[in-house]
N, C-alpha and C positions, 0 to 999 in steps of 0.2 A: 338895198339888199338885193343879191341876186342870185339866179340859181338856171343859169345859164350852164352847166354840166350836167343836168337833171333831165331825164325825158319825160315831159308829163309829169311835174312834181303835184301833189295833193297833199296838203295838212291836214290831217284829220283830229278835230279835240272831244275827247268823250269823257266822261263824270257821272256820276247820280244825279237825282233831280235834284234842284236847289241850290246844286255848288257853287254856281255861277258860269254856268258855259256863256250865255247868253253876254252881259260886260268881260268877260275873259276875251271872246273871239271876237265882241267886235273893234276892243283896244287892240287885238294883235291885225287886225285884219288894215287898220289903220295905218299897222307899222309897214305891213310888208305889200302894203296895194292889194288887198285881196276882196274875195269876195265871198258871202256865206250859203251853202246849199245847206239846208237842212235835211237832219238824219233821226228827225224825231214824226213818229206817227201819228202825234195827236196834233199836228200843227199842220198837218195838211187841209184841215178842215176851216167853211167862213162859218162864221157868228160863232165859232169856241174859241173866245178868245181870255177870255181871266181863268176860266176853270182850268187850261193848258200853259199859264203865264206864258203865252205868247209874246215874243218881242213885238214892243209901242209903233207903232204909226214912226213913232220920233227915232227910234233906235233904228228902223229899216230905213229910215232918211240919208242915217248919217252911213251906212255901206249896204249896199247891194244886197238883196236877201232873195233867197232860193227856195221855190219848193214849201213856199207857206202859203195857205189860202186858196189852192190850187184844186180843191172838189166840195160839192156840197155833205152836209153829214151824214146821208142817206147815199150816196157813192159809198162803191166796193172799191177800194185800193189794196189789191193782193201786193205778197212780196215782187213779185217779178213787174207789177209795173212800177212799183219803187223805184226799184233798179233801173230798168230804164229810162225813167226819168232822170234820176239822180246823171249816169250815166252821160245824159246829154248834155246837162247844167255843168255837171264837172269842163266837158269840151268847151262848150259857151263859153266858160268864163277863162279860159287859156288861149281859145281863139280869140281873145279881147287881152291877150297879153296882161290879163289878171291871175292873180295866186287861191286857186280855190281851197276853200275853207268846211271841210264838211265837218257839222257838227252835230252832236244830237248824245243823244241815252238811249234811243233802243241798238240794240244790241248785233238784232237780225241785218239790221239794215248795215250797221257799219260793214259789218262780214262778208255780206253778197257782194259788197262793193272791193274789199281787200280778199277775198278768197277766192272772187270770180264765180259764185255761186252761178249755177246753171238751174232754171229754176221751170218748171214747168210749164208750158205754154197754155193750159189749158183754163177757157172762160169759166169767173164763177158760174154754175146753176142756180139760181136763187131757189128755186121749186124745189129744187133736191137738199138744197143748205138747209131749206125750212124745214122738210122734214127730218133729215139727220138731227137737228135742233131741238125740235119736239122727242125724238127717241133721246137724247143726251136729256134729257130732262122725267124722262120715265125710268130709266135704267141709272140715272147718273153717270161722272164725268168716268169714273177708273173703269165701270162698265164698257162705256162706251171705247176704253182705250183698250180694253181687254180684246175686244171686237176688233179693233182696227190689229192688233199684235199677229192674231189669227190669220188675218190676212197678208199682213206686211209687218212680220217682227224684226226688221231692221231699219225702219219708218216708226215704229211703236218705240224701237230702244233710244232713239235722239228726239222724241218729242216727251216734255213732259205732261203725266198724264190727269195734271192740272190745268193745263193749258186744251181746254177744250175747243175755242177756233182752230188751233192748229190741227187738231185729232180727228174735226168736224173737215177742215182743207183736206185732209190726207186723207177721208172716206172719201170724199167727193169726186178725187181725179181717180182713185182706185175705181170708182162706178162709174164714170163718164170715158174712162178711156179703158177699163179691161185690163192694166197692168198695175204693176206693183207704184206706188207711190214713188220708193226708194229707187228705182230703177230710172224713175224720169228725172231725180234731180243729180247732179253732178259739181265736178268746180271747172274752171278755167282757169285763166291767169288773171290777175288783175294788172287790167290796163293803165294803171298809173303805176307813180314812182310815189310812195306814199313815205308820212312820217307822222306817226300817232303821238299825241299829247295829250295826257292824262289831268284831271283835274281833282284834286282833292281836298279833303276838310276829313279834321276831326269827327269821329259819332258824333258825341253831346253840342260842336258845334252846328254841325248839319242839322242835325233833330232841332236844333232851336230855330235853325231857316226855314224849316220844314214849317213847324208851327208857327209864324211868324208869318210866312206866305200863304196859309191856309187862312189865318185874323184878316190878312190884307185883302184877298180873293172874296171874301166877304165883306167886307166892307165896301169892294169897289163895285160890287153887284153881281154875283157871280149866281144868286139868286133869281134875280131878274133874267140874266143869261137865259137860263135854262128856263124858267116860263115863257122867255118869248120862242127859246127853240121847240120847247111844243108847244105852243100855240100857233105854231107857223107850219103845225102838221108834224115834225118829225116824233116816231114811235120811240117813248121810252127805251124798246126793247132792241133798237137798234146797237150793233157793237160800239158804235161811238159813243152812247150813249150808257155804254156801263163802264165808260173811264172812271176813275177815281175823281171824285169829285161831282160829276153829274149825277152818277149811280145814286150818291148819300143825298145831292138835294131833289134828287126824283121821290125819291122816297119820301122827303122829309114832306114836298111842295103834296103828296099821294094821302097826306094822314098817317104814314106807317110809322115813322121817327120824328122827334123834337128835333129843332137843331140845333143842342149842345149835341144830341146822341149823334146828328151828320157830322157834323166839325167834328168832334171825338173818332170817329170811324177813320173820316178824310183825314186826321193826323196817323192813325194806327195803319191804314191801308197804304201810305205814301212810305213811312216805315220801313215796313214789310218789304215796299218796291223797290226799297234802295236798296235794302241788304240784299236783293236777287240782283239786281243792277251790279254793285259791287264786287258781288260773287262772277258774274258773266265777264266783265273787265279785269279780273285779278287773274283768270283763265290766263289772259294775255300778255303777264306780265314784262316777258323779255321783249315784246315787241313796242312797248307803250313805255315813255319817257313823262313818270308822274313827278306833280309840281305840283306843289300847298299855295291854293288857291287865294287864303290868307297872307300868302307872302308879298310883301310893301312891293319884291321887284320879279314876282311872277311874272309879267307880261315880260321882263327883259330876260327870265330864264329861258323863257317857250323863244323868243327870236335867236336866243345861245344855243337852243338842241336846234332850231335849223338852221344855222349856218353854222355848225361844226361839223357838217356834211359826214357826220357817221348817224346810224340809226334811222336812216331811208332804205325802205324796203320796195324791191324791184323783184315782181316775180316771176317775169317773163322769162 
């Protein structure tokens, strides 16, 4: 397979949680010589490794894997050092005359990378995160996004006002740097020649993945995980540490919850995740070539939309 008329080719494969990015991309990565950079946020971190089904020791044996294990759980990874990482991983693996593979479910990440996101250069403040944190926790989240609107209602109108680290980022550089949030970020162009591939499954089949890999994560100690990440110091109340999954056996290992009621949460919360995952990638429909993840010759449809050499997006 080649792709010798392409400048900078990048595959990109996105899905929900569960669908199976993880055996999809590294049988395709297989096919076309490639290599995988991840584009998921919870997999930058060491010792989270079952609560985020992390690909195995074994699975990164058999192709090249990017962008995993790469900070401890107490590192701040903003979006723009994503991106530049990502960024550099992607070149890595084309100056090695390999086919980079970026794959992942969050959302942000894909985009900054396909949109050229231009993203603000400015250092977390931990001292000022903390207290924005503590006020978001006096006032609550819509409050708090009410407050950021005030100041920057075109930063306020693209963040939801759910999403409280992003509302808590958007105070932070509004105070540390005097302007508007929205004013510092921008797009560029993205530096590849990209071709998005979609992964998908039924609701009721997913939902049955979904609870099937929550039984598994516990059984394989996902409890233990998380005692020994705080017992090795790391704060509950760390953001990696209110991922789904952690959050419910923080609680459970705290006295607050039994763990049917964790496992019942961590199924209902994972849920939730997908149907905003789902809704975030169907945004994108004409530009994403989906494929039923379930299908016996999936892997041979995803190597058919790249080398039909249509639906490569160049936006230079």
């Amino acid at each position: 397979m080649r792709f010798t008329n392409i400048d900078k080719p990048l595959v990109i494969i996105v899905g929900s949680t569960a669908v199976g990015k993880t055996e999809m991309s590294i049988a395709l990565a297989k096919r076309i010589k490639g290599e995988i950079v991840s584009a998921d946020s919870r997999l930058l971190y060491r010792g989270m490794d079952i609560g985020t089904a992390k690909p195995t020791l074994e699975e990164r044996a058999m192709v090249a894997h990017h962008l995993i294990d790469v900070a401890d759980p107490d590192e701040v990874w903003s979006l723009a050092l994503y991106q530049r990482a990502a960024y550099q991983a992607i070149e890595d693996v084309l100056a090695r005359g390999k086919m980079p593979i970026l794959v992942g479910g969050t959302g942000q990440y894909i985009r900054a990378i396909t949109e050229g996101w231009y993203l603000p250069p400015q250092k977390p403040d931990m001292g000022l995160r903390s207290v924005l944190e503590r006020w978001a926790d006096e006032i609550g989240k819509q409050e708090l996004h009410r407050r950021l609107s005030l100041l920057d209602a075109e930063a306020a109108a693209i963040i939801d006002a759910r999403n409280v680290r992003r509302t808590i980022r958007a105070l932070e550089v509004i105070l540390l740097t005097g302007r508007r949030f929205s004013a510092q970020r921008g797009r560029t162009v993205c530096p590849f020649t990209y071709r998005m591939i979609g992964l998908t499954r039924s609701r009721s089949e997913l939902y049955q993945r979904i609870d099937q890999r929550i039984e598994r994560m516990i059984a394989e100690g996902l409890i233990s995980e998380v005692r020994a990440l705080l017992s090795e110091g790391y704060s509950p109340d760390l953001p990696t540490m209110s991922a789904i999954g952690y959050a419910e056996i923080v609680s459970f290992l705290s006295g607050k919850i039994g763990l049917d009621e964790a496992i019942r949460l961590m199924k209902r919360r994972t849920r939730q995740f997908v149907r905003r995952q789902a809704a975030w990638f169907r945004s994108d429909d004409l530009k994403i070539a989906w494929i039923n993840a379930n299908d016996a010759s999936a892997v041979e449809r995803m190597v058919t939309a790249l080398e039909s050499g249509s639906g490569w997006i160049n936006a230079a």
